[in-house]
N, C-alpha and C positions, 0 to 999 in steps of 0.2 A: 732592643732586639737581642735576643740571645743567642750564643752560637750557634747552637742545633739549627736555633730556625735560618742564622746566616748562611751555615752552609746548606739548607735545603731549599733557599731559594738561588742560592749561586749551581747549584746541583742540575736545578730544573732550568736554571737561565741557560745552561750549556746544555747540557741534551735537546734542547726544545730549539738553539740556537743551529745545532748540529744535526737537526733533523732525524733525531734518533730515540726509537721505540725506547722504553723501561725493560722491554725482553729484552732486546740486542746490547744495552748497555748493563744487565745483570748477565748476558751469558759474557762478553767482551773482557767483564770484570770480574769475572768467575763468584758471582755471589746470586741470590735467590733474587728473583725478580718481585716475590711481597716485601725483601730488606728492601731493597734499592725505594719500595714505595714507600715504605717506613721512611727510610731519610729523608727524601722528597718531602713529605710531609713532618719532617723535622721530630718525628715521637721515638724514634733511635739513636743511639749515639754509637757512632761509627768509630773505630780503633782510627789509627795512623796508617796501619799496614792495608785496609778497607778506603781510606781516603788515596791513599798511592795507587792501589789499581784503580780507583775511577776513574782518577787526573790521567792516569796513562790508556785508559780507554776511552777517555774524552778528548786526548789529546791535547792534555792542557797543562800548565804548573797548576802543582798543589796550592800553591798559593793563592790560586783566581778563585779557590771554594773558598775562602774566608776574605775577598772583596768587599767591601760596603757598597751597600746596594745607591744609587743617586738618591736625595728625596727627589719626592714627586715622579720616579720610575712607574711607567703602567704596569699594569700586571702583565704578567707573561700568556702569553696565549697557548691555547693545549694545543699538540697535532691533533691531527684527522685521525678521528678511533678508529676502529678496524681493521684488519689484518693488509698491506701492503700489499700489491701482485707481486709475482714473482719478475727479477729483470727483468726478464726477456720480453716481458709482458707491456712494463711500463710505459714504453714509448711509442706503444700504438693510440 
């Protein structure tokens, strides 16, 4: 496996772990929400200074993007597509 593709599945393992949209983790990390899908899908190569705001919008060390993944890890499951209600809304 190659970087790109390590860090785009360690990318997608934390948003998806942290239950957070692709919008809210490009606006969080001040970058375009089609990059962010680029990485995710590993066909961009992210700077250092693009890797340090993710970790820190992911709230994580930069270091947990370049993790090795287990073998035999499932695949990661997508969220539930479509736009979230608003708070206030959630909990009825």
């Amino acid at each position: 496996m190659d970087v790109r593709q390590l860090v785009a599945l360690n990318l997608r393992r934390l948003r998806v772990a942290r239950q957070i949209s692709q919008d809210d983790l490009a606006l969080a990390a001040g970058i375009e929400r089609s990059y962010a899908g680029h990485l995710e899908r590993g066909t961009k190569n992210p700077t250092i200074v693009t890797l340090e705001k993710l970790a820190l919008a992911l709230e994580c060390e930069i270091a947990e993007l370049f993790e090795k993944i287990p073998e035999g890890a499932t695949a990661i499951e997508p969220l539930r597509s479509g736009r979230r209600p608003p708070a206030d809304r959630r909990s009825r």
